[in-house]
VMD Tcl script that draws the C-alpha trace (Angstrom):
set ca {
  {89.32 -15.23 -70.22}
  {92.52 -14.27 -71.45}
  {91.99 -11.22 -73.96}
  {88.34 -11.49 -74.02}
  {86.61 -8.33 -74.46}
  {84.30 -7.97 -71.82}
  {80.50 -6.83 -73.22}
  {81.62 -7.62 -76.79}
  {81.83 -11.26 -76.56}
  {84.84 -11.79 -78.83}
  {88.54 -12.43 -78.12}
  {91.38 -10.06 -79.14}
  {94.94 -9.78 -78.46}
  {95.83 -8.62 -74.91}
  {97.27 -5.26 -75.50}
  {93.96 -4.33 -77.43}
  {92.07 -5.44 -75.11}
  {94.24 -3.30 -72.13}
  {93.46 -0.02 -74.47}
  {89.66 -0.90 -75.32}
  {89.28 -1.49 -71.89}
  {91.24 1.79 -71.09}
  {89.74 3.80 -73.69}
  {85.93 2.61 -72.41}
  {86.75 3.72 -69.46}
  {88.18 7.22 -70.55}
  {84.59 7.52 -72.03}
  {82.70 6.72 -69.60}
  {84.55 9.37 -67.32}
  {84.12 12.18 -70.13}
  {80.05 11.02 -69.47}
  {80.43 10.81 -65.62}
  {77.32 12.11 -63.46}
  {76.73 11.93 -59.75}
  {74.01 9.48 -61.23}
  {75.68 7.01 -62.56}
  {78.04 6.29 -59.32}
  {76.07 3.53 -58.01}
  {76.19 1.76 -61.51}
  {79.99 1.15 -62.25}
  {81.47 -1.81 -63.65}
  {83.75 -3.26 -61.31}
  {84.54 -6.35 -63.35}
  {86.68 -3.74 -65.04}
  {89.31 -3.70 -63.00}
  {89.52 -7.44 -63.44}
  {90.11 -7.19 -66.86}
  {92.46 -4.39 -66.97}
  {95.02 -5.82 -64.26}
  {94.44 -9.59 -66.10}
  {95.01 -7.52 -69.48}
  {98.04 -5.98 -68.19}
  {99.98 -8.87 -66.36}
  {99.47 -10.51 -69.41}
  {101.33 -8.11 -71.96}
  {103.68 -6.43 -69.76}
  {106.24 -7.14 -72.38}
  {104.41 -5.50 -75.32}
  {103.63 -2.16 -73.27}
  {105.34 0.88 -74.73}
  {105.77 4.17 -72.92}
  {103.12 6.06 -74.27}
  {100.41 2.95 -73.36}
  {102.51 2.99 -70.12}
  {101.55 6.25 -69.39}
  {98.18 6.35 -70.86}
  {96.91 3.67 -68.68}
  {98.89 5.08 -65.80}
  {96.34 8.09 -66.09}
  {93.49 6.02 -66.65}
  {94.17 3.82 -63.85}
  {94.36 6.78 -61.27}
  {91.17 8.10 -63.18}
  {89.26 4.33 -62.72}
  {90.63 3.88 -58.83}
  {89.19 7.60 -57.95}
  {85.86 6.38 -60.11}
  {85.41 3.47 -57.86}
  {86.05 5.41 -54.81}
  {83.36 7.83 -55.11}
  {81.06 4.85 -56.31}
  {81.51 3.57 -53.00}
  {81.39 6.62 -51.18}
  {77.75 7.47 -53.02}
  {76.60 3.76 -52.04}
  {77.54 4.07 -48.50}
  {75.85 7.52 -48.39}
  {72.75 5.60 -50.16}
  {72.81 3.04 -47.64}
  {73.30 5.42 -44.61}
  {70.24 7.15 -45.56}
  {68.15 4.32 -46.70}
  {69.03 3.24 -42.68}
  {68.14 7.04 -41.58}
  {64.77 7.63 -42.99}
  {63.81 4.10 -42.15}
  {61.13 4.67 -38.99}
  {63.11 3.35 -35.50}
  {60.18 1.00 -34.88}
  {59.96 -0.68 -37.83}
  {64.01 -0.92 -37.36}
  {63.21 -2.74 -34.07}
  {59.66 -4.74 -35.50}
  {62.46 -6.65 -38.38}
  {63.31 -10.10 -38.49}
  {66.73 -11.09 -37.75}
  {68.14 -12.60 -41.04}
  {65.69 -10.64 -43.09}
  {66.50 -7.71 -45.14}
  {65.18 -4.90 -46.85}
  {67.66 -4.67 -49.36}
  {67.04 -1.28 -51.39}
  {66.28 -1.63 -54.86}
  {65.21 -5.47 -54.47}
  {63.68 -5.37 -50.99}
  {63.32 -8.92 -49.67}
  {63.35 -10.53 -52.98}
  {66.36 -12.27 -51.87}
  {64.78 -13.98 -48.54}
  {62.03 -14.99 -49.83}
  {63.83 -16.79 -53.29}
  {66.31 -18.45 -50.32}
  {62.91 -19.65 -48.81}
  {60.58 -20.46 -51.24}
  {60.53 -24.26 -50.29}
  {58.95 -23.33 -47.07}
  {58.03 -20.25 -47.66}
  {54.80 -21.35 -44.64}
  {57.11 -22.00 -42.41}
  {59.78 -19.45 -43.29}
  {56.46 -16.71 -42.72}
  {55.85 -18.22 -39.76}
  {58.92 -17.56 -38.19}
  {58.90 -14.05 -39.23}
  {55.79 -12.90 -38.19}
  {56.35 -14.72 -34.40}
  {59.69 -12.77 -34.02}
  {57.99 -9.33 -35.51}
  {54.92 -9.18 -33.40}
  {52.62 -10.91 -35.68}
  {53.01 -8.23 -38.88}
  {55.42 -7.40 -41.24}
  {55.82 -4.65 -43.83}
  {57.99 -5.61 -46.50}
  {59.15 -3.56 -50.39}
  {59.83 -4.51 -53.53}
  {61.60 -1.24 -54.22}
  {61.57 -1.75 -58.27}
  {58.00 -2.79 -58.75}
  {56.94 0.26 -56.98}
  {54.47 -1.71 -54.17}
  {54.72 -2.63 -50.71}
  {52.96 -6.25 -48.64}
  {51.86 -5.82 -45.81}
  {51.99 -9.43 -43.81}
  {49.39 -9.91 -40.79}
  {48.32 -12.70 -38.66}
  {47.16 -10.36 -36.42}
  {43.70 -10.88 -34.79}
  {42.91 -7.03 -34.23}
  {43.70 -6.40 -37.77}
  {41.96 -9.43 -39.29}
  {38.78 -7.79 -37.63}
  {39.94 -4.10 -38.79}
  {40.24 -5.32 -42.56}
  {37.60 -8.17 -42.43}
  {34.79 -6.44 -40.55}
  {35.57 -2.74 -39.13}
  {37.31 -1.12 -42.71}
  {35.76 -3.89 -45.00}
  {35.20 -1.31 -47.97}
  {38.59 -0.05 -48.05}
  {40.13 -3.44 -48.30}
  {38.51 -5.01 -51.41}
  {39.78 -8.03 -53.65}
  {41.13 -5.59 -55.93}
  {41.55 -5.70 -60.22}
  {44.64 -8.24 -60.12}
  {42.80 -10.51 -58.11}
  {40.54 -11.02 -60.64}
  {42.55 -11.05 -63.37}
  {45.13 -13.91 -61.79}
  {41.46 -16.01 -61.26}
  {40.25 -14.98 -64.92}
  {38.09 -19.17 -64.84}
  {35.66 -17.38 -62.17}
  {34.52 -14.67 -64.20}
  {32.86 -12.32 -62.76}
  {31.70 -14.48 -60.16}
  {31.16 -13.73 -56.33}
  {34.58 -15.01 -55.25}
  {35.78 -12.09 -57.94}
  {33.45 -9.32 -57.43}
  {33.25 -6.21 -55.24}
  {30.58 -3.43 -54.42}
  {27.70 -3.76 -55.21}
  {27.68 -6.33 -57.58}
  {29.28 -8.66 -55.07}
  {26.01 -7.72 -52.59}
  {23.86 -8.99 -55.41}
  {25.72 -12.19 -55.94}
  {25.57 -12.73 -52.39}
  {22.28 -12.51 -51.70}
  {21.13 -14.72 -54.16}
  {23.14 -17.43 -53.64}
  {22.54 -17.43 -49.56}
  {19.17 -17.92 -50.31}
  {19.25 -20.94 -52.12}
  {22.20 -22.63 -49.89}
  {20.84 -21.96 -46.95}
  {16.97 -23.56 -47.45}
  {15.90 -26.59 -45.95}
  {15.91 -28.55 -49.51}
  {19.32 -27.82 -50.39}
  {21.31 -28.42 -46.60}
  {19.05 -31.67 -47.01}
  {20.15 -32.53 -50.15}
  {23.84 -31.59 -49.16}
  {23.74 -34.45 -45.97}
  {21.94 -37.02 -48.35}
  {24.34 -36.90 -51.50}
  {27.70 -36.84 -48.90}
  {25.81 -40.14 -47.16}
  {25.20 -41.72 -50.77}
  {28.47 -40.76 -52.11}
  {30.76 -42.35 -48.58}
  {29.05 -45.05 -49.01}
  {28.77 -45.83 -52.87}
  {32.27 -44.83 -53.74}
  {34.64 -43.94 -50.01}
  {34.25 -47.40 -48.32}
  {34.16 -49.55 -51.43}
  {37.24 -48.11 -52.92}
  {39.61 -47.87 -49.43}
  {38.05 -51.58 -48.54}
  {39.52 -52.59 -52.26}
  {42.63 -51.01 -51.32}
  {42.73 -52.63 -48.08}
  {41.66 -55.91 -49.28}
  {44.21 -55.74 -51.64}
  {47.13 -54.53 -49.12}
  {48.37 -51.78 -51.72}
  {49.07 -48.02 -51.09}
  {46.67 -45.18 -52.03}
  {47.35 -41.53 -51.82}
  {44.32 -40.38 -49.46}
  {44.82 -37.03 -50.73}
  {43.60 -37.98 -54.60}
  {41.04 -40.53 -52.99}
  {39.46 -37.09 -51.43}
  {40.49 -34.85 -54.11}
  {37.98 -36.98 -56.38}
  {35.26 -37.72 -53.73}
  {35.02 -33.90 -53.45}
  {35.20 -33.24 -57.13}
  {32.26 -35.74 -57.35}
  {30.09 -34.47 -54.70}
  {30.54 -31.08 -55.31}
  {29.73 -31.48 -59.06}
  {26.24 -33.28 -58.14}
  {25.82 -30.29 -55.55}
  {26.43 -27.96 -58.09}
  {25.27 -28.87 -61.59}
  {23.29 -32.07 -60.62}
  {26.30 -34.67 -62.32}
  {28.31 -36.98 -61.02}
  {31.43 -37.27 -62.98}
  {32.59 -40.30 -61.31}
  {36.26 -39.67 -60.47}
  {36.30 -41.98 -57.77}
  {35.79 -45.47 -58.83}
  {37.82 -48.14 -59.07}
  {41.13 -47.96 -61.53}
  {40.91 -43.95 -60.47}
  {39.73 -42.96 -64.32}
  {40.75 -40.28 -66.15}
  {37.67 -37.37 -66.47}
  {38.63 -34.60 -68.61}
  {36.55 -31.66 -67.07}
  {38.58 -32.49 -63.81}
  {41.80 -32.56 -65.14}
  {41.00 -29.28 -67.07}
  {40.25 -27.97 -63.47}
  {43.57 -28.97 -62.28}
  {45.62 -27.27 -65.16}
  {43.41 -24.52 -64.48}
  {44.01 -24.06 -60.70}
  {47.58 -24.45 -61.31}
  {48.08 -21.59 -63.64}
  {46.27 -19.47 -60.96}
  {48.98 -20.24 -58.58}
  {52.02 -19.46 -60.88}
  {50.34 -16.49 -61.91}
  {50.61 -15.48 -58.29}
  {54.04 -15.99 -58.40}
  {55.23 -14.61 -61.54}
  {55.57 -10.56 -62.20}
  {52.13 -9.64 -63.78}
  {53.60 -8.76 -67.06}
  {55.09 -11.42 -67.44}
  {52.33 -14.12 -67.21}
  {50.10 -11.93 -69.43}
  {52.63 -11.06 -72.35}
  {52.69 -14.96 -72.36}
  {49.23 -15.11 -72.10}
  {48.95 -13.11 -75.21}
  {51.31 -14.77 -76.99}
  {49.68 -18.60 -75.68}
  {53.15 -20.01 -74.62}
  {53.91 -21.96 -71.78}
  {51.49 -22.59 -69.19}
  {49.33 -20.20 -70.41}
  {48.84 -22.12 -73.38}
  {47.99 -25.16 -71.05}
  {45.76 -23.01 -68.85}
  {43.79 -21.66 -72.88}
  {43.16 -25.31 -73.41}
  {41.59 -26.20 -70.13}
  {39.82 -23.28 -69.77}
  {37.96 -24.14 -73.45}
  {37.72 -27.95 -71.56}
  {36.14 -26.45 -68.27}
  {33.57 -23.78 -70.41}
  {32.61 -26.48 -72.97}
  {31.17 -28.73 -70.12}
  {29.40 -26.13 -67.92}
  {27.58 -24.61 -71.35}
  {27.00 -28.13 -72.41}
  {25.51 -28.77 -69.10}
  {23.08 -25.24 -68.17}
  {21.98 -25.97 -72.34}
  {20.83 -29.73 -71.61}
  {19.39 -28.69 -67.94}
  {17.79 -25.62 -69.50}
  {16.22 -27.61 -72.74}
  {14.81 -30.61 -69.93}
  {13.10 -27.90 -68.31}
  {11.20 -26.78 -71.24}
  {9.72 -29.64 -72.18}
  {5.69 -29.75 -71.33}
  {5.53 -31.35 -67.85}
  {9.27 -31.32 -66.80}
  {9.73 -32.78 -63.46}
  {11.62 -29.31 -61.74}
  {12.45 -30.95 -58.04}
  {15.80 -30.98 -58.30}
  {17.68 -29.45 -55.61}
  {21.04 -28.64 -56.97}
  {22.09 -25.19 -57.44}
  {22.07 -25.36 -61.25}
  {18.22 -26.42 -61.10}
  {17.85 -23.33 -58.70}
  {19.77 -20.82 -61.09}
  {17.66 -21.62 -64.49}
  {14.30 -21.64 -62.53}
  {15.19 -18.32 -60.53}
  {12.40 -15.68 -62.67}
  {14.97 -13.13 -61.64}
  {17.86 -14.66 -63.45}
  {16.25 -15.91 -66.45}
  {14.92 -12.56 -67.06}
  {18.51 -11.28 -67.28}
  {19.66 -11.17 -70.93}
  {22.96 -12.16 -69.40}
  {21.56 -15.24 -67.42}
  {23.61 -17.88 -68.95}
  {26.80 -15.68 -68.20}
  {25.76 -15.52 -64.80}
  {24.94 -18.49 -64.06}
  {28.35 -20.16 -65.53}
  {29.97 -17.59 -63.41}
  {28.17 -18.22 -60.05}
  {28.32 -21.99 -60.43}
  {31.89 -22.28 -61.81}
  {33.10 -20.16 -58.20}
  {30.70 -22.45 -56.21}
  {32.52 -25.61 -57.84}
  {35.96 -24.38 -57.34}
  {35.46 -23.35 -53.69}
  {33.42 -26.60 -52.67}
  {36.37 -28.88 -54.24}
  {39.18 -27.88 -53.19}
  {38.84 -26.64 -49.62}
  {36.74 -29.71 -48.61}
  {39.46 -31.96 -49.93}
  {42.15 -30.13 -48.23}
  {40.74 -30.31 -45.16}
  {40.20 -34.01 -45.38}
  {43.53 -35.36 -46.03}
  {45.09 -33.13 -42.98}
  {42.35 -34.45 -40.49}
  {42.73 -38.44 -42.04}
  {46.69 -37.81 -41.12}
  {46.12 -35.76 -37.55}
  {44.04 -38.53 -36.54}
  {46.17 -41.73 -38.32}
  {49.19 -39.89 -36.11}
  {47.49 -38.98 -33.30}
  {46.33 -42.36 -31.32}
  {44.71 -40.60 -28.07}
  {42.69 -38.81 -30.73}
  {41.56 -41.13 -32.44}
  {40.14 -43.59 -29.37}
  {38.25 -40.92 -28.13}
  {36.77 -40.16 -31.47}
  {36.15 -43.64 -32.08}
  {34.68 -43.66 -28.47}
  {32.38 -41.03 -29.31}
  {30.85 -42.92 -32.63}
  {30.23 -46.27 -30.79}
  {26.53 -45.14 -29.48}
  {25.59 -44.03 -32.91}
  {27.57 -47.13 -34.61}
  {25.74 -49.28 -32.17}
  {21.99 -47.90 -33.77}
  {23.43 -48.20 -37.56}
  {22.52 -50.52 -39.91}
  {25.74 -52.96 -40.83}
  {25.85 -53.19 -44.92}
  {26.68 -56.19 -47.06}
  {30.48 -55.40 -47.17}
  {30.30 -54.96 -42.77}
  {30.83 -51.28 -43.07}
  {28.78 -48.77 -41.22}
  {28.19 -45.15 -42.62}
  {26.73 -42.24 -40.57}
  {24.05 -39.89 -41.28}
  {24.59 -35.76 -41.09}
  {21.75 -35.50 -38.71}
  {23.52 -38.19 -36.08}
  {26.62 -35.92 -35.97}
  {25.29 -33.06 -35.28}
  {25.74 -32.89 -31.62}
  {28.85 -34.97 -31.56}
  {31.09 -32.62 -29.30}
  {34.90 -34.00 -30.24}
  {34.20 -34.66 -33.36}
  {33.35 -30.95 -33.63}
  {36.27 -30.17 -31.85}
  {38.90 -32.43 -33.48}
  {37.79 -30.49 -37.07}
  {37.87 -27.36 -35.60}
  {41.58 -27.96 -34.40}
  {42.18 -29.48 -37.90}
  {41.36 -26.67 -39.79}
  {43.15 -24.30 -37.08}
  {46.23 -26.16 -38.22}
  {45.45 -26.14 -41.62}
  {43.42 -24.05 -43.17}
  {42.04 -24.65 -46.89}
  {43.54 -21.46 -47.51}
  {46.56 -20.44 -46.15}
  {46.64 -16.85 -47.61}
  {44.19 -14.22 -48.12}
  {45.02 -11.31 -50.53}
  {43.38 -7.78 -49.87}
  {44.09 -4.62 -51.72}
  {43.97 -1.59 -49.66}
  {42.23 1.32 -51.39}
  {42.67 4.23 -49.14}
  {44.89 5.16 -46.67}
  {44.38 3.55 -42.99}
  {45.94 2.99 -39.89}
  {45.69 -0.16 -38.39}
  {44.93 -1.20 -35.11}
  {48.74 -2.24 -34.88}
  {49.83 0.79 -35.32}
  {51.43 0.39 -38.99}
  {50.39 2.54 -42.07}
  {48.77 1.30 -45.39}
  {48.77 3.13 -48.48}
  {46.61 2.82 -51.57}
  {48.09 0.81 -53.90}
  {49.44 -1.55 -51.26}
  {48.95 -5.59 -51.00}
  {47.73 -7.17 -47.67}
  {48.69 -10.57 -47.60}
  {46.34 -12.21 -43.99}
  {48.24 -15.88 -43.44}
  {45.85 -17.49 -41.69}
  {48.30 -20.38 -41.71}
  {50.49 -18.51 -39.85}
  {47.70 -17.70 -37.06}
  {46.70 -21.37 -36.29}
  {51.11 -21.65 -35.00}
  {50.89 -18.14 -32.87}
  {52.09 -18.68 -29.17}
  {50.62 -14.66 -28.65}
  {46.95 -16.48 -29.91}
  {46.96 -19.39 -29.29}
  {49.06 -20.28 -26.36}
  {52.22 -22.49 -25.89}
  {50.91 -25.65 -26.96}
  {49.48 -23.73 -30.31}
  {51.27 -26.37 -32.53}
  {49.87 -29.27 -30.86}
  {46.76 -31.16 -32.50}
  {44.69 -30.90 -29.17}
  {40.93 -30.67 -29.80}
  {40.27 -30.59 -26.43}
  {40.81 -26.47 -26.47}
  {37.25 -26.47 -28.49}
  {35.90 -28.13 -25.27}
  {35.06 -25.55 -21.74}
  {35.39 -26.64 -18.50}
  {31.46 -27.32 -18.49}
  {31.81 -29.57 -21.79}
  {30.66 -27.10 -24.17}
  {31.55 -26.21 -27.51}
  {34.07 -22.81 -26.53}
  {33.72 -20.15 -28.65}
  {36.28 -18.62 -30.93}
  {36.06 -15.35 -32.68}
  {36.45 -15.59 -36.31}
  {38.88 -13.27 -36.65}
  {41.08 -15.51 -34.23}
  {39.71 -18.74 -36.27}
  {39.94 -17.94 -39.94}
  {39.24 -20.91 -41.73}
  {36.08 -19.91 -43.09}
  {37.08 -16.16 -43.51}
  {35.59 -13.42 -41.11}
  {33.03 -10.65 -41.17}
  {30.43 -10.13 -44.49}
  {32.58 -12.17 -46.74}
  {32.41 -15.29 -44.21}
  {32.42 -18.44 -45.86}
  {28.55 -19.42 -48.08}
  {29.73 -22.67 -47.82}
  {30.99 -23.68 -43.83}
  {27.97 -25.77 -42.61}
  {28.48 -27.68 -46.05}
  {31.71 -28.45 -45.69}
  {31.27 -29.33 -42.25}
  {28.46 -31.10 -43.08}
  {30.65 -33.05 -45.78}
  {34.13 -33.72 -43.56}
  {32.22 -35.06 -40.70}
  {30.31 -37.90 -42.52}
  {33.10 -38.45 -44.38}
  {35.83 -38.72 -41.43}
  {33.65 -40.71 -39.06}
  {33.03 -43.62 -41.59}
  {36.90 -44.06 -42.88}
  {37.39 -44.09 -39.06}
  {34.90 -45.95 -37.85}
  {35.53 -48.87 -40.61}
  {39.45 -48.55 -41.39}
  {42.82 -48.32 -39.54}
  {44.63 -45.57 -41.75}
  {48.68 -46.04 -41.20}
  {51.09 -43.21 -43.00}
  {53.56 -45.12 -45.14}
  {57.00 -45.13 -42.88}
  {59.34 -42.49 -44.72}
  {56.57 -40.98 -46.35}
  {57.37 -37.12 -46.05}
  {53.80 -35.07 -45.79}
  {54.69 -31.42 -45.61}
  {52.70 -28.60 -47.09}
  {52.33 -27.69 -50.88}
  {53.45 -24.32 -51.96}
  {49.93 -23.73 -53.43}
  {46.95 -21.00 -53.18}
  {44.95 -23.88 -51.67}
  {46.60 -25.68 -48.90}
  {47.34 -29.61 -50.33}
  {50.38 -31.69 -49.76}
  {53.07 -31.60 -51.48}
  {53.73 -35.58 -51.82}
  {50.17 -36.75 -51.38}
  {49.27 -38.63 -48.32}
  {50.41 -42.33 -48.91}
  {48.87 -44.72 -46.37}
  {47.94 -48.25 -46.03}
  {44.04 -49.45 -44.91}
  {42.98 -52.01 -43.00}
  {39.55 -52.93 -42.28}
  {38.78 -53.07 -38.41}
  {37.91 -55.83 -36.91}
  {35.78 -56.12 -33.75}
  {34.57 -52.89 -31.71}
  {36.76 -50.16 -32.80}
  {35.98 -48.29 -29.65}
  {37.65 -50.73 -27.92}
  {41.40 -49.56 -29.18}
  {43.39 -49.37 -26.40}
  {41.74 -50.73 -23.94}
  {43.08 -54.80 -24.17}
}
mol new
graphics top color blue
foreach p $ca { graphics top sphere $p radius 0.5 }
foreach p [lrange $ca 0 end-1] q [lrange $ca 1 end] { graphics top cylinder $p $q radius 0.2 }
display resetview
């Protein structure tokens, strides 16, 4: 560092650099405004006591005296700078409200200019947990800045504002432009859309979910798919004695069935050897983009957007994979249906798009429908197979659970035909009234949610029933992970897998309040999908098990991803065995 010329990037002798140094600071005093106080270079002085140690000997009188002057001149510079950042910082602490003072979380500052930038960088590896934390020592919401991008968050897991933003204000807190722009693959979709156009959406496709045909279709093609592709592939494994992650195993059942739900194709993910399908992986890339965009400054992801670089270039390329196969497959379902005589029974929601008279007399229908069934593919995939891989590890590390689930099948089990292979699978209409089972994935999805975050804009001002102030322009950011691990809603034991706090004292099913249960959102945006899903995790759960012993891999490290859907980070690694004997009987030798 000796003589190098700080800003210039080049080396010169040390008594030049002593007077460039000296002479950039005489000009930057001739230039000196009250403004500019909080912005002086301190590594200055650095350089000019380094520059001068090291050519005391060279010094003449006259650069003697010159820096002399400067020096006084630099020292009284940096004095005021601090004064004018104490003052800054004295009233940054003044105007700040007393209650918000009180509401912060220790180890948690507003800094001004970068806000909590820094906190949430230093925490970014568990940033779940980390928001957790915060919102149990704040009183369940947080108001946060990011001074230089000119926007505020407002962080809730508050059940009184949940039903004030979900239900009570729902117009003033809709998904907002970004929103839509970050999830550009859904279009203009339902999961995208607002107003009135979101109404529309809405309508139509709660008509054709919620028919008899289609919820009949749903149980038949989650039966057919457990026990065509779940038990033969985990029975290979276990036959075998080698590791699978349980997380891709569900990952690609759910891509599967929600495909044949959807478009009326199975793209057979889940077979044997795990084969690569392109449409799926193009999903994937896609997905992933989504969740760096949400972590990246806006500008930033769509300057590289326009210039196709990085993972935006990925994201172009899966995007062209994704479109190519849903136009490929509305043109072949549309040109069957033409033909003289076509057999039209199909009950997936494709079928039910293209035959809809209202749609196909929209000019736009083929828009619209890619849309609508693109959002109804991404929702269906990813929060079913969430879901499943956190109850398949609850249950393979929670024993008492487990018997009493198992305890609960045995009737049913008991009536079941026994296949070929030994393995029994269950039908949706048997599980129905199962109360635990109910219970366990209610307590499941309590814990872990398919999506741990919901994002609201806020587009007039409001008062919420906390007490805190939103202005337009602001972000709401509803972590309904956070909820499920709140002592103030859910009691002392909230962290404990205990599906026995479904269950009243008269063994009924105990209601919650959505708005205290978020799993499957609250008020008119409430999850299309639940009974589906439920539909889909209970006949899946109860035959894995009913037929295998699921053990986590010892050292195996299963922690949340940092993700807009709520997957682990390292899989879920287990080992299968088949059961032998009455499984209801664990625990009872």
């Amino acid at each position: 560092m000796d003589g190098q010329l700080i800003g210039q990037g080049r080396a010169c002798p040390p008594q030049r650099a002593y007077i460039s140094t000296t002479m950039h600071l005489h000009a930057q005093h001739v230039r000196f405004t009250a403004s500019h106080l909080p912005c002086v270079p301190v590594l200055h002085l650095h350089h000019v006591l380094h520059a001068r140690m090291s050519s005391g000997a060279l010094l003449s009188a006259m650069d003697m005296g010159m820096g002399m002057g400067m020096d006084w001149l630099f020292v009284l510079q940096l004095l005021m700078s601090a004064v004018c950042l104490l003052v800054l910082l004295l009233r940054y602490r003044a105007v700040k409200p007393e209650k918000t003072r009180r509401r912060r979380y220790p180890g948690l500052t507003q800094w001004p200019i970068v806000g909590v930038i820094p906190a949430i960088v230093s925490n970014i590896h568990r940033i779940f947990e980390g928001v957790t934390g915060m919102l149990a020592l704040s009183g369940l919401n947080y108001q946060c800045r990011f001074w230089f991008a000119g926007f505020r968050y407002f962080i809730t897991c508050d059940p009184a504002n949940v039903r004030h933003i979900f239900t009570s204000n729902f117009e003033n807190y809709p998904k907002g432009d970004v929103f839509a722009q970050m999830f550009d693959i859904l279009g203009g979709g339902i999961f995208n859309s607002d107003g009135e156009r979101w109404r529309s959406q809405r309508t139509k496709a709660q008509m054709l979910m919620t028919t008899p045909r289609y919820r009949a279709f749903v149980a038949q093609s989650s039966l057919d798919k457990v026990e065509q592709s779940v038990l033969p592939f985990l029975a290979h494994a276990a036959d075998s004695d080698t590791t699978c992650d349980l997380q891709d195993v569900f990952t690609r059942w759910s891509f599967d069935t929600t495909c044949n739900l959807v478009f009326g194709v199975d793209p057979g993910c889940l077979a044997i050897g795990l084969p690569d399908v392109p449409f799926a992986r193009a999903m994937d890339d896609v997905l992933r983009t989504v969740f760096v965009r949400h972590i990246m400054p806006v500008t930033c992801w769509k300057v590289m957007r326009r210039l196709d670089v990085g993972h935006e270039r990925k994201n172009a390329a899966a995007r062209r994979t994704a479109d190519e196969f849903v136009a490929a497959t509305i043109a072949s379902r549309r040109a069957a249906y033409n033909k003289q005589g076509a057999d039209k029974s199909a009950a997936d929601l494709l079928s039910s798009f293209i035959c809809d008279e209202e749609i196909a007399g929209d000019p736009d229908a083929d828009v619209y429908i890619r849309d609508m069934t693109m959002n109804l593919l991404v929702a269906g995939r990813d929060a079913t197979s969430s879901a499943l891989s956190w109850f398949s590890y609850l249950i393979a590390t929670n024993p008492r659970v487990e018997k009493k689930l198992l305890e609960e099948l045995a009737p049913i089990a008991a009536r079941r035909p026994v296949g070929p292979d030994g393995m029994v699978a269950f039908e949706a209409g048997e599980l129905k009234n199962l109360l635990y089972l109910h219970a366990a994935v209610c307590e499941c999805l309590r814990l872990y949610p398919s999506l741990p975050v919901e994002t609201k804009a806020v587009a007039a001002h409001d008062v919420l029933p906390s007490g805190h102030e939103v202005r337009p322009g602001d972000k709401i950011l509803v972590f309904n992970y956070s909820m499920g691990r709140m002592k103030r809603v859910w009691g002392a034991d909230c962290r404990e897998f205990r599906p026995e706090r479904w269950i009243s004292e008269d063994g009924k099913l105990r209601y919650v309040p959505s708005n205290k249960f978020v799993a499957f959102n609250s008020g008119p945006r409430t999850c299309l999908g639940k009974e589906m899903v439920l539909v889909q995790m209970k006949v899946t759960v109860a035959a894995v098990a009913w037929n295998f012993a699921v053990e986590v891999v010892p050292g195996h490290v299963v922690e949340p991803k940092l993700s807009i859907i709520l997957h682990m980070k390292n899989g879920l690694l287990v080992r299968v065995k088949r059961r032998s004997g009455n499984p209801a009987m664990i625990g009872k030798q």
